[in-house]
C-alpha positions in Angstrom: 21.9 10.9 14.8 19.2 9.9 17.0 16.7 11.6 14.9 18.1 9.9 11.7 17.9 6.2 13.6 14.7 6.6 14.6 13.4 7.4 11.0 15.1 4.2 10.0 13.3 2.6 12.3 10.0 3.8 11.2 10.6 3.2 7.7 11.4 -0.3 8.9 8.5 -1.0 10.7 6.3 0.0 8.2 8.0 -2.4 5.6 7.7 -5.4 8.1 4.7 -4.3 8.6 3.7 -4.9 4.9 5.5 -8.3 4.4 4.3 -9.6 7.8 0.6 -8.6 6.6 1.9 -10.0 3.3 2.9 -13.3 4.2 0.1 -14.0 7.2 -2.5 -14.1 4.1 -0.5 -15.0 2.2 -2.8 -17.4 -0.1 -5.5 -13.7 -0.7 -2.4 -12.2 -1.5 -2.1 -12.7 -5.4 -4.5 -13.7 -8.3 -7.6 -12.6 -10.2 -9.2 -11.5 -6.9 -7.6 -10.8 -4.2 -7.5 -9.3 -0.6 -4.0 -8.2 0.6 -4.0 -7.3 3.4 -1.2 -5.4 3.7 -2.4 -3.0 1.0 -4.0 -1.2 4.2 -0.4 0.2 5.0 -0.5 1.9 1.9 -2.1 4.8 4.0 0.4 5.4 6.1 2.8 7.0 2.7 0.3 10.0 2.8 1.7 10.8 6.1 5.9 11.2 5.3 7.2 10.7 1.7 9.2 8.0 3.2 6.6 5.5 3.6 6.7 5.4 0.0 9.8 4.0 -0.4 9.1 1.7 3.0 6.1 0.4 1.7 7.3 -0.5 -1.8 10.1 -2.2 -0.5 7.6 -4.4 1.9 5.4 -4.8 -1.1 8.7 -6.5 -3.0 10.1 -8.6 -0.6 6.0 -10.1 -0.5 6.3 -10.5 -4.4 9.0 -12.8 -4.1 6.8 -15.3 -2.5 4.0 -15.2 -6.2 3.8 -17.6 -8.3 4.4 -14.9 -10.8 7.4 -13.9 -9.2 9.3 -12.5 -12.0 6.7 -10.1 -12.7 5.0 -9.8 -9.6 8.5 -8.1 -8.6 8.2 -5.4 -11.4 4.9 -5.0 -12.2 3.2 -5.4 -9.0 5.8 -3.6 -7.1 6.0 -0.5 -9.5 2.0 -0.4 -9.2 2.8 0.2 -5.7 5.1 3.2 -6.0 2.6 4.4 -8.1 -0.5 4.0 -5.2 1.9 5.0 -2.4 3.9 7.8 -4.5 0.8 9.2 -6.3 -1.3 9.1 -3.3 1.9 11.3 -1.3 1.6 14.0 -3.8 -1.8 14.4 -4.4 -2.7 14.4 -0.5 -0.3 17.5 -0.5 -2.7 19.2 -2.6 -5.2 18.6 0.2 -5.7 20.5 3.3 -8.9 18.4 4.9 -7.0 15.6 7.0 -9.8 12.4 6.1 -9.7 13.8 2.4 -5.9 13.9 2.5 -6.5 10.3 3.5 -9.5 8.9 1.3 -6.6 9.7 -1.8 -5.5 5.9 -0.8 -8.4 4.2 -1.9 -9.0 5.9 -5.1 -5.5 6.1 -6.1 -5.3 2.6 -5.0 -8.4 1.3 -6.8 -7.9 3.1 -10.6 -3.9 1.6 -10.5 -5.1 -1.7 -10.2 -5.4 -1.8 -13.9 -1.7 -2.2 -13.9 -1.9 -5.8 -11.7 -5.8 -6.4 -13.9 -3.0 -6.5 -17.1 -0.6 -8.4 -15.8 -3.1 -11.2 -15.3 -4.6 -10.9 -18.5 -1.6 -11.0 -20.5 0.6 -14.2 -18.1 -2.3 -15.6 -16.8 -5.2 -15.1 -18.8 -7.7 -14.1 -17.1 -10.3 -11.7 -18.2 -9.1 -8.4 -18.0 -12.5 -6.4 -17.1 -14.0 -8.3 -14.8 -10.7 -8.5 -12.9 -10.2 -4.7 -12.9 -13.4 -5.0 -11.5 -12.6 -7.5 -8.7 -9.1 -5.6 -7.7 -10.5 -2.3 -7.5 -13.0 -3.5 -4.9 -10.7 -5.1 -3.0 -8.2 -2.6 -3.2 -10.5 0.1 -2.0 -11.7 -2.1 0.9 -8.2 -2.6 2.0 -6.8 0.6 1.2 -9.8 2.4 2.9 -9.6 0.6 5.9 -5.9 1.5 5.8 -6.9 4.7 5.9 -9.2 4.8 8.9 -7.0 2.6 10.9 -3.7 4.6 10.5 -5.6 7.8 10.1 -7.1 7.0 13.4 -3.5 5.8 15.0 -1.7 9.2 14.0 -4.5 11.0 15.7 -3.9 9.4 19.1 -3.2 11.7 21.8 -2.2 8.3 23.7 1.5 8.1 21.5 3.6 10.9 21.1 4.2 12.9 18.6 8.0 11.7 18.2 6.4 8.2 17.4 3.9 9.5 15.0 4.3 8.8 10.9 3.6 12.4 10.3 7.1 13.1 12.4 
């Protein structure tokens, strides 16, 4: 039980993680170019197939708060399952532990074609030169994502109970 409870707790965290990151800049958040923040806890799915689900739910309850709510909640969130799940199941194909983790950013940056669509077709803005935009700032935010939790879960200072990989 304990085991289970703390899980729950993780996957928690990492979700208000996401929406606190979310909300705090909240005005980068959405639109033709963007830098959200909490994209950087993306990373952390690559560690427990959990986070997936953790992270997408963080990513929903922030899509709410768009002015293109109504698809903000499908479309945005499903490009996150996508990043998060995508970027799980590759990693497993990858022994080298900063490889494993530099998945995120690439994964990140080509699905932003998904978000690049959406505002091309309800907001009209121009659909290359916004793929453009969201893949750079997707990469920077997933990338540093990666460092910083990459650099957390290899902390001899918490243990290994507390860790994402666990």
């Amino acid at each position: 039980m304990k085991e289970k409870t703390l899980e729950l707790t993780k996957m928690g965290l990492v979700a208000a993680l996401y929406v606190a990151l979310g909300l705090l800049f909240l005005p980068l958040s959405f639109g033709p170019l963007q830098f959200r923040f909490a994209e950087m806890t993306n990373a952390i799915a690559v560690f427990n197939k959990r986070y997936v689900w953790s992270v997408t739910i963080g990513c929903f309850i922030v899509n709410m708060f768009s002015s293109l709510a109504a698809v903000d909640l499908i479309v945005g969130t499903a490009n996150t399952l996508v990043i998060t799940g995508g970027s799980y199941l590759i990693s497993r194909l990858i022994k080298n532990y900063w490889a494993r983790l530099a998945v995120v950013p690439v994964v990140g940056a080509l699905s932003m074609f998904m978000i690049a669509l959406e505002l091309k077709y309800i907001a009209g803005a121009p659909f290359w030169i916004t793929y453009a935009g969201l893949m750079l700032t997707e990469f920077v935010m997933c990338a540093a994502g990666a460092i910083i939790f990459g650099l957390i879960e290899r902390s001899k200072s918490i243990p290994t109970k507390y860790k994402f990989s666990n």
